[in-house]
C-alpha positions in Angstrom: -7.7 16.9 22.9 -11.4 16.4 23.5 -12.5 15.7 20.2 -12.5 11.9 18.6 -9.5 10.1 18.2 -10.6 9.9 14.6 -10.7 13.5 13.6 -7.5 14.2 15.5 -5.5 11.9 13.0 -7.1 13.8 10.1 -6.3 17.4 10.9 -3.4 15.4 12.1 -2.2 14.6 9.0 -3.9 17.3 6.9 -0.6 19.0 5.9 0.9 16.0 4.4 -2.4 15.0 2.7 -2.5 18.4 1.0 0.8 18.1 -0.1 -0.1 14.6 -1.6 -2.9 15.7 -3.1 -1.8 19.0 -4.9 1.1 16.7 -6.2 1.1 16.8 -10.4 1.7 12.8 -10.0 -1.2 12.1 -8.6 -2.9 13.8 -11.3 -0.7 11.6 -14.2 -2.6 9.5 -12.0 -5.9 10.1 -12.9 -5.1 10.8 -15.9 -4.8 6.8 -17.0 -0.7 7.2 -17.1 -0.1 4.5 -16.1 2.8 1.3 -16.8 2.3 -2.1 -15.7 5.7 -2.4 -14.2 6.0 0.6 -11.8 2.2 -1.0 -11.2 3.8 -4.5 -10.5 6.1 -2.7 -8.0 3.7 -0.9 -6.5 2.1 -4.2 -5.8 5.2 -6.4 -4.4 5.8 -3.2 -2.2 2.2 -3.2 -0.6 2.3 -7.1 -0.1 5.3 -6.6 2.2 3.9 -4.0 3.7 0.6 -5.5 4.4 2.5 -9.0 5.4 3.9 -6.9 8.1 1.2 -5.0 9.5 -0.8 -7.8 9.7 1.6 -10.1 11.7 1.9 -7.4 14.0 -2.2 -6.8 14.1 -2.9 -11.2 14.6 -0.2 -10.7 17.2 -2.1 -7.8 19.0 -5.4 -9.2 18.6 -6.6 -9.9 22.1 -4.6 -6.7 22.9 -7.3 -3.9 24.3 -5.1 -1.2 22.6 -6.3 -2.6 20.1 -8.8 -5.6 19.9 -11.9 -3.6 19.0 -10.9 -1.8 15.7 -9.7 -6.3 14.6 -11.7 -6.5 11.2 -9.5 -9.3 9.6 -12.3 -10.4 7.1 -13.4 -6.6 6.4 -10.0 -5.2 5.9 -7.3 -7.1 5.5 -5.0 -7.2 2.1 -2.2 -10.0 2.2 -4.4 -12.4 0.8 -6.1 -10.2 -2.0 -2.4 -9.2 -2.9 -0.9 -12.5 -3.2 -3.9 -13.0 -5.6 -2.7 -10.0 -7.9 1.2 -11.1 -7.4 0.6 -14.4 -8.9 -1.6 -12.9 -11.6 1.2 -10.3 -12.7 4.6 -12.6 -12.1 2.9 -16.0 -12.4 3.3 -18.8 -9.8 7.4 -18.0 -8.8 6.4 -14.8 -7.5 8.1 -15.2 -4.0 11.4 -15.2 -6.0 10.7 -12.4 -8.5 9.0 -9.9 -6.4 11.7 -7.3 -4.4 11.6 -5.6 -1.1 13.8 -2.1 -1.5 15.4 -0.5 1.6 12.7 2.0 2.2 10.0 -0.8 2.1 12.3 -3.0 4.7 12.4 0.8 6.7 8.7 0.6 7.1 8.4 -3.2 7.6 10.6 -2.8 10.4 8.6 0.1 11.9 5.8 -1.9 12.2 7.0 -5.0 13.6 8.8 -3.0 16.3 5.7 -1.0 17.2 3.9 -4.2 17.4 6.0 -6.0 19.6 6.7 -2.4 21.7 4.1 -0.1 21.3 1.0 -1.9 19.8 -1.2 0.9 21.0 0.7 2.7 17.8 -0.5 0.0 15.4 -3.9 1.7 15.4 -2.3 4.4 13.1 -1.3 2.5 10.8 -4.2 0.7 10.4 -6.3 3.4 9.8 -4.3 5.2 7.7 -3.6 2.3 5.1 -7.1 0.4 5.4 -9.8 3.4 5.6 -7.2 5.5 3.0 -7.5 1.9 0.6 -11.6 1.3 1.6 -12.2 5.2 0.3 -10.4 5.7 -2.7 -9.9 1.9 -3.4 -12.6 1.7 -6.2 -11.6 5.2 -8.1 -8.3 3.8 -8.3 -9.4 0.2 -9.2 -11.4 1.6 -12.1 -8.5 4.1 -13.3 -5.9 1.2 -13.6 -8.4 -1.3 -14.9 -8.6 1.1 -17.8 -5.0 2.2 -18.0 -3.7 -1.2 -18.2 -6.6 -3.1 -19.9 -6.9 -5.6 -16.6 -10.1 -7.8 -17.1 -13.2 -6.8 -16.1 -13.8 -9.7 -14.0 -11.1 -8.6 -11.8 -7.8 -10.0 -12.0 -4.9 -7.8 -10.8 -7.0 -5.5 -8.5 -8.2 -7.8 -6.1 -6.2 -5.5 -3.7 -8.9 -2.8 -4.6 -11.8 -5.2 -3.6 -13.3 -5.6 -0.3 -15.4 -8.3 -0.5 -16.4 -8.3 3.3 -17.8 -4.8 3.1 -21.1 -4.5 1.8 -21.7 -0.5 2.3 -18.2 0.9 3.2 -19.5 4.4 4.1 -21.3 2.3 7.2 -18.4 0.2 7.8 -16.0 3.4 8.6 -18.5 4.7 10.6 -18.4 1.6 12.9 -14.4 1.5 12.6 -14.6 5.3 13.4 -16.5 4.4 16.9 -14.7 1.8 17.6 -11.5 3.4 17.2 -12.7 6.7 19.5 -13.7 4.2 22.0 -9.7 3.2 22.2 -9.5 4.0 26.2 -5.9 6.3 25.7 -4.7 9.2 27.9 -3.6 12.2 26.3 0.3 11.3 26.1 -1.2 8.3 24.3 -3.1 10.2 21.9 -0.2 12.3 21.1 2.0 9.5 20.5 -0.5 8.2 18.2 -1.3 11.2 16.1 3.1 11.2 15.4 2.7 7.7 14.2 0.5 8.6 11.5 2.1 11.4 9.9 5.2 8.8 10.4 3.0 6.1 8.4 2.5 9.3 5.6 6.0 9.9 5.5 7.5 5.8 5.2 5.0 5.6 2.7 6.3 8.6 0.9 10.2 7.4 0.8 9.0 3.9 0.3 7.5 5.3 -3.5 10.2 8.0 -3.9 12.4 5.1 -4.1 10.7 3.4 -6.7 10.7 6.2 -8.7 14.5 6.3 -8.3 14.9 3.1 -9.2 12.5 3.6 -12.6 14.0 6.9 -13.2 18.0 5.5 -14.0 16.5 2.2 -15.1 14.8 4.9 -18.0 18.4 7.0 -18.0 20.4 3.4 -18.8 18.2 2.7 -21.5 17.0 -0.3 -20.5 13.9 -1.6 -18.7 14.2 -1.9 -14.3 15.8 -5.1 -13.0 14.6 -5.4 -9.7 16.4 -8.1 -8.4 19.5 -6.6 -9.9 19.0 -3.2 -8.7 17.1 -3.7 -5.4 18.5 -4.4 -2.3 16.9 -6.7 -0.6 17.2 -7.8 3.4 15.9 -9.9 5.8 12.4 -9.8 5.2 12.9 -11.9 1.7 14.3 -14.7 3.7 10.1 -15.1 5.3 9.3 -15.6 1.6 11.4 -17.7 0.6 9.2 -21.1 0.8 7.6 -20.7 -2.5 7.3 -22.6 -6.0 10.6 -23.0 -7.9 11.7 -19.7 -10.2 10.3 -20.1 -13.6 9.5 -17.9 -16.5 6.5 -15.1 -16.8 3.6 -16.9 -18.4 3.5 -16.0 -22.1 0.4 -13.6 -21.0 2.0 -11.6 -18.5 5.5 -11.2 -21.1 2.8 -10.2 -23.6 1.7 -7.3 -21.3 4.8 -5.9 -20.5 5.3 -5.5 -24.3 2.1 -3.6 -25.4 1.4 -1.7 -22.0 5.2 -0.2 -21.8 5.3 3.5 -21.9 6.7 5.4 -25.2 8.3 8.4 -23.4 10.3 8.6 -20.6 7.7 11.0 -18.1 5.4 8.0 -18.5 8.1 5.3 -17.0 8.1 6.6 -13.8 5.3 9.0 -13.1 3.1 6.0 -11.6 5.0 5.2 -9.2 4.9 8.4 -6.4 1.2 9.3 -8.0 0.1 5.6 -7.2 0.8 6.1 -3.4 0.0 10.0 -3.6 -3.2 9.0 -5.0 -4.5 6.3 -2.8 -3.6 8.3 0.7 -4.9 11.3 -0.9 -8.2 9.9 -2.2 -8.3 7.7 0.8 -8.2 9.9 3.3 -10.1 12.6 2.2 -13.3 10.8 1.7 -12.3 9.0 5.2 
């Protein structure tokens, strides 16, 4: 346990980052397979996500544990995926977008390390943001492709760290600051778990998805979310938004000219999106 906190979490997680990268979804990935609604999941997914691990980072802010890796206007993504949310569902999005039951699972992991173990948060942290900063901009540019997004921008401004001007700099800081984290070696330990935990939530949180697109595909007809998704508590934080109303006429037309034409391509984003981004991420981290 003498080296950096840093390269502990990596040969930490190596295993499961193998396994995510040798995955043949991940590939699709790269590929361009792609289908804007497994996308738009994807996306309502990470936003609760995000929501969540930020609460719990503004609520540990001033918290030693973990005050010196705080980047708010470098790193974090609640903002940037409320942007894409409202370009893909229009402005009701709070009402159409839906939390599924392994999403809520890792929602509810972080807010109880946050209010428990905040020294844990760091895990999470650094596996989502550094995995997102590294392989943001090759997945930005696949799925700006796959989908036909505009070039300008809209629908990836999750991929888009505007408060980074050299991101292979900015890890390096976060690196040090991170390995500067005063922990004893029980700490450390405890901390290394956490992330192959944040791996694996994220894996059953997109495994899930890709149940739900995979019978949506066997019925025939296109996924319902909010017919098919159950959906807790953490809907209820959302709840203050505009009124339901219909898709814009724009987003409808998508849906119609970007579905897939077999059935491998309605649900092989879905595990490859997360695959890819942890995968990428992390290996250029």
């Amino acid at each position: 346990m003498s080296k950096d906190l840093s390269e502990l979490m990596k040969e930490a997680t190596k295993e499961v980052h193998e396994q995510a990268e040798n995955t043949p979804f991940m590939k699709n990935f790269q590929k361009g397979q792609v289908s804007l609604q497994e996308f738009k999941l994807v996306t309502a997914s990470l936003y609760f996500i995000y929501s969540a691990l930020e609460e719990e980072i503004e609520r540990n802010k001033d918290n030693p544990v973990f005050a010196p890796v705080y980047f708010p206007a470098e790193l974090h993504r609640k903002a940037a995926l409320e942007q894409d949310l409202e370009y893909f569902y229009s402005s009701n999005w709070r009402q159409e977008i839906p939390c599924p039951e392994a999403t809520q699972k890792y929602v509810e992991r972080l807010h109880y390390i946050g209010k428990n173990h905040p020294e844990l948060l760091v895990a999470h942290a650094y596996t989502r943001y550094l995995g997102d900063l590294s392989g943001g901009q090759v997945l930005k540019k696949i799925a700006q492709k796959a989908l036909q997004l505009p070039s300008t921008g809209e629908g990836l401004a999750f991929f888009t760290f505007d408060g980074v001007s050299n991101a292979t700099k900015f890890k390096q800081l976060y690196r040090s600051r991170m390995n500067a984290l005063e922990m004893d070696l029980a700490t450390k330990k405890r901390v290394l778990e956490e992330a192959k935990k944040a791996f694996l939530l994220n894996i059953q949180v997109f495994e899930a998805l890709q149940e739900l697109v995979s019978k949506g595909q066997e019925n025939n007809h296109p996924v319902q979310p909010k017919a098919e998704l159950r959906t807790r508590s953490v809907n209820k934080s959302y709840e203050h938004g505009p009124e339901p109303g219909k898709e814009s006429e724009r987003t409808n037309r998508r849906h119609t000219d970007m579905m897939p034409t077999t059935p491998l391509l309605r649900w092989v984003l879905v595990l490859s999106f997360l695959a890819t981004t942890v995968a990428l991420g992390l290996f250029a981290m």
